[in-house]
N, C-alpha and C positions, 0 to 999 in steps of 0.2 A: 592468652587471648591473641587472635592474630586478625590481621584486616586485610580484606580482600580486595578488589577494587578492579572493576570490572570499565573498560573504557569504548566509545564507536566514535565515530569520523563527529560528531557536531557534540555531544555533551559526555562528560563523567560522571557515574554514579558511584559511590560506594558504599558496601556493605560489611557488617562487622559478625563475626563470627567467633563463636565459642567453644568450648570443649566439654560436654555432659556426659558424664559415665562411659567415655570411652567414644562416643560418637559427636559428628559437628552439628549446633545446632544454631537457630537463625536468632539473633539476640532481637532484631529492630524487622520484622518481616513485614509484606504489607498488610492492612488492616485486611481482615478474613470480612468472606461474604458474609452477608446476612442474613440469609435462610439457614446457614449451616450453624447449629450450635456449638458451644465452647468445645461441651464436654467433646460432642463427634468431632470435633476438629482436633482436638488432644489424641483422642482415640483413633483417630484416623492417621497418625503421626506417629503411635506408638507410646504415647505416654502417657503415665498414672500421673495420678494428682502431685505427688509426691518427687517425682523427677521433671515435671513442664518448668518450662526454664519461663524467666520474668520477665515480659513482657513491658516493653519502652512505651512512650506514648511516640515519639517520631521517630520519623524515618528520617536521614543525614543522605540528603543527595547536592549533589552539587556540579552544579550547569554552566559549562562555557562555550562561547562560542568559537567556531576556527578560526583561525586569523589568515588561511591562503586561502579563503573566498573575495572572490572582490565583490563586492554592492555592487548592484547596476544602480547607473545612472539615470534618471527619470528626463533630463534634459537633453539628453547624448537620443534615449528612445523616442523622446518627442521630435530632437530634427532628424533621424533615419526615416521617421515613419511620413514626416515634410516631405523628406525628399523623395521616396517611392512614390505617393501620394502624386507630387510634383511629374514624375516620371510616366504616369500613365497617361495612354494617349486619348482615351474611351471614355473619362469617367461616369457617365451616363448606363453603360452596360453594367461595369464592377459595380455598381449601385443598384443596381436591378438584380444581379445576380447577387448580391449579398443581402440583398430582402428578403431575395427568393429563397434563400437557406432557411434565414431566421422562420421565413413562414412553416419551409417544410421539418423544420426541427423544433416546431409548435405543434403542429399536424400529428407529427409522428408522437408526439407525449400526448396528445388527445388520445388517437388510438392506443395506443398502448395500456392508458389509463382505463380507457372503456373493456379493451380484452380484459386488462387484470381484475375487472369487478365480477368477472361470470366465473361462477365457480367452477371448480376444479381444472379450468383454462390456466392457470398460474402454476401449477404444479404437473399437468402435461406439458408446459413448455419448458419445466425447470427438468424435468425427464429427458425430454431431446435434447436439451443444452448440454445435459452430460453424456448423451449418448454421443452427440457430434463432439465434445471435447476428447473423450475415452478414443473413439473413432481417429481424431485428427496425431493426439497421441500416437496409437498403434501404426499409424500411413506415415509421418514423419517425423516422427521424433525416439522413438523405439531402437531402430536398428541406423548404423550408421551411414549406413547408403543413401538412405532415405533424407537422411540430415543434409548430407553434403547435395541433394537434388532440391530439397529443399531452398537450401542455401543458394544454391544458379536460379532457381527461379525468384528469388526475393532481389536479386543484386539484378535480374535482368529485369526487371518490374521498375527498380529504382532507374535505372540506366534508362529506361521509356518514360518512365514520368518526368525526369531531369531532361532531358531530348539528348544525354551524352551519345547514344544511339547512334543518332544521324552525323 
């Protein structure tokens, strides 16, 4: 019997593995769906009644946290966000303009909820979504040229929104 143990950046799982007639097999897997019967799921797998290996009730997983994250602090965000706050000289506009979001980012789930009730409107837009992903694909991400023209126009877009530009 040997154990495997499979690890990513925030928790550990591990899995125990066995040796059946020459091949590895899953001792503790996870529970199988449930439209799929036993038998097709053995049979789908490769095994007769006679070689399925026995079946755990759990699975042994075991979760920690990283320890080089740091928490944020809720009290450190509450005086940054004072002090910007503090720092604006308008606040009557950024109020109005930050309404005026929420309004049009209500607006926009209105409509969008309305398009998506007419049929077959939901599945023409999910058609151009891939046609313009497929598209944006092939125009910039495909050949390398394209990458690096790419890349100048995202870093000069950041350089104009930041105003390091001027």
């Amino acid at each position: 019997m040997a154990a495997a143990a499979s690890t990513s950046m925030a928790s550990t799982c591990t899995a125990v593995f066995t040796l059946t007639h020459g091949r590895p097999t899953i001792i503790c897997p996870l529970p199988q769906r449930p439209s799929i019967s036993s038998a097709h799921f053995k049979a789908s797998w490769g095994w007769s009644s006679s070689s399925s290996p026995t079946w755990c009730s759990q699975v042994v997983v075991k979760a920690s946290s990283s320890s080089d994250e740091s928490p944020v602090d809720a009290n450190e965000l509450i005086e940054d966000l004072k002090q910007k706050w503090d720092a604006v000289e308008n606040k009557p506009t950024v109020i109005l303009y930050g309404s005026g979001a929420i309004v049009a980012l209500w607006f926009a789930s209105v409509v969008v909820g309305a398009i998506n009730s007419i049929p077959l409107v939901p599945k023409m837009m999910e058609l151009v979504g891939l046609g313009y992903a497929g598209w944006f694909v092939y125009r910039y991400l495909l050949f390398k040229s394209s990458r690096k023209e790419l890349a100048t126009d995202i870093e000069a877009l950041k350089k104009k929104i930041s105003g390091a530009d001027q």
